[in-house]
N, C-alpha and C positions, 0 to 999 in steps of 0.2 A: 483338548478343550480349546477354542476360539476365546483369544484375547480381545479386546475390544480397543481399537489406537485411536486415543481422540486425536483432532488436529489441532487444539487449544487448551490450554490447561492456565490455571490460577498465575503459575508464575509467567505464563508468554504477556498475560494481563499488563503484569506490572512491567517484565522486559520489556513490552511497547511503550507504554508512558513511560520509562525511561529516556528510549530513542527517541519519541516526540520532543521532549522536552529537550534533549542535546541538539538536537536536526533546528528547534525555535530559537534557542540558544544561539547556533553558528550562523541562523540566517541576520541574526538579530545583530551579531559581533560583527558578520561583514559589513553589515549597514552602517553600524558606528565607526568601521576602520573606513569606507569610504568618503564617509563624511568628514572625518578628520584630515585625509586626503585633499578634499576639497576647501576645506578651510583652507590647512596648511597652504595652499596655491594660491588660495586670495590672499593669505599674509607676504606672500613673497614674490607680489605683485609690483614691479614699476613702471611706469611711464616707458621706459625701453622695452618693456617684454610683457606689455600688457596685452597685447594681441596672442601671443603666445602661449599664455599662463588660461588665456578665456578657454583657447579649443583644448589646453589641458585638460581643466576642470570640468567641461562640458562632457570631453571624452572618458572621463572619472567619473563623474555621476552618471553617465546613460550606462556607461559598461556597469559598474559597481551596480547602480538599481536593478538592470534585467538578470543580475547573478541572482541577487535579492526577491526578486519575484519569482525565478526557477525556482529556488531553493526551499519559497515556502510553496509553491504549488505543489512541487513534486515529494521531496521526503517529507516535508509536515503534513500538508495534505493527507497523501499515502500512509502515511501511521497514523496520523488522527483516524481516519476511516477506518483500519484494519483495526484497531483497538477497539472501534466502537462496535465492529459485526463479529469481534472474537466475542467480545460481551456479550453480546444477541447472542450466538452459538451455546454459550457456556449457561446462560440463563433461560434459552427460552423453550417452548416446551417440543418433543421431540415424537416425530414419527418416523417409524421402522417404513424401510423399501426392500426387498430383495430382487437379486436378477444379476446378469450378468451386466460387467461395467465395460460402457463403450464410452471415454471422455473423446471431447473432441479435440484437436488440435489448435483449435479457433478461440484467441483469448477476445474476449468482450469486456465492455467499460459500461457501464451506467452514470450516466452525467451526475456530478458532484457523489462520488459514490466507487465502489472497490471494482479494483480488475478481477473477472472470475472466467472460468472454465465451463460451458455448458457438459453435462455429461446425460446417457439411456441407461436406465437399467431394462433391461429386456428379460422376463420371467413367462417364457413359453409363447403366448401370441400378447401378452400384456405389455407395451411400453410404458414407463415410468420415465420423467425428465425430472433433471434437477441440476444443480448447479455447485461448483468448488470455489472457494476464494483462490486466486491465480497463485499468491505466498506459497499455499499450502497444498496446490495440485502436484507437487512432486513425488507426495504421500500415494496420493491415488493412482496416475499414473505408472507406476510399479506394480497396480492391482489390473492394468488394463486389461479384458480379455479374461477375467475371473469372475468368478461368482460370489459377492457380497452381500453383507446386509450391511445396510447404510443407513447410519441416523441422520434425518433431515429438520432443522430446523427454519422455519418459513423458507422452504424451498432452496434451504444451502444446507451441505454435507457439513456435517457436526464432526460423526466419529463415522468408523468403519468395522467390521471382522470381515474375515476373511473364510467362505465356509468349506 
């Protein structure tokens, strides 16, 4: 009997809003530890080392900020979005594909939007295209070169068997 392995379940849900909220959190702490930083240098500012204390503090808020903008581009960003299309997967409605699975090795980006994996299912002369969230292409990948039925929700793999 074919078990069916989703790639998302109720608790990866919450496990994501978890790390989103730790990822806003630390970007949030570095901004306030920089800031402090930057105060602190204006307080212990004189007349003798005020030239020096400027390209400090300048050098403290440019580094400190572009850590702060990596950090929310990239892990909050990244989890907000994965959270939001695990949601879509797990609620939205589902169409069976079969065929054998050829993913590509080519990851793609959709501006403001998840890294995923193009993938064929090929069932005799019939191509089927569809697409994996990149997180979760590790799943699939171990299936390369097999024959699946894949649940597709708007055009992203949901779950899989293996037949």
């Amino acid at each position: 009997m074919n078990t069916t392995q989703e790639l998302y379940s109720r608790e990866d849900l919450a496990r994501l809003e978890k790390k989103t909220k730790r990822a806003g959190r630390a970007a949030a702490i570095f901004a306030a530890v920089t800031l402090m930083i930057c105060v602190l240098l204006c307080c212990l500012t004189t007349q003798t080392n005020a030239a020096r204390m400027e390209k400090a503090t300048v050098a403290a808020s440019v580094l400190g900020g572009w850590i702060v903008i990596y950090l929310y581009n990239n892990p909050v960003k990244d989890l907000r979005y994965e959270r939001g299309h695990a949601q879509m997967l797990l609620e939205g409605e589902r169409e069976t594909l079969e065929g054998v699975l050829e993913l590509s090795e080519q990851r793609m980006r959709i501006r403001g939007s998840i890294r995923f994996y193009p993938l064929t299912l090929t069932d005799g002369d019939e191509k089927r295209r569809s697409k994996v969230i990149a997180a979760r292409a590790d799943a699939l990948r171990a299936k390369n070169g097999k024959r699946l039925r894949l649940y597709v929700v708007n055009g992203y793999a949901a779950a899989f068997e293996e037949l």
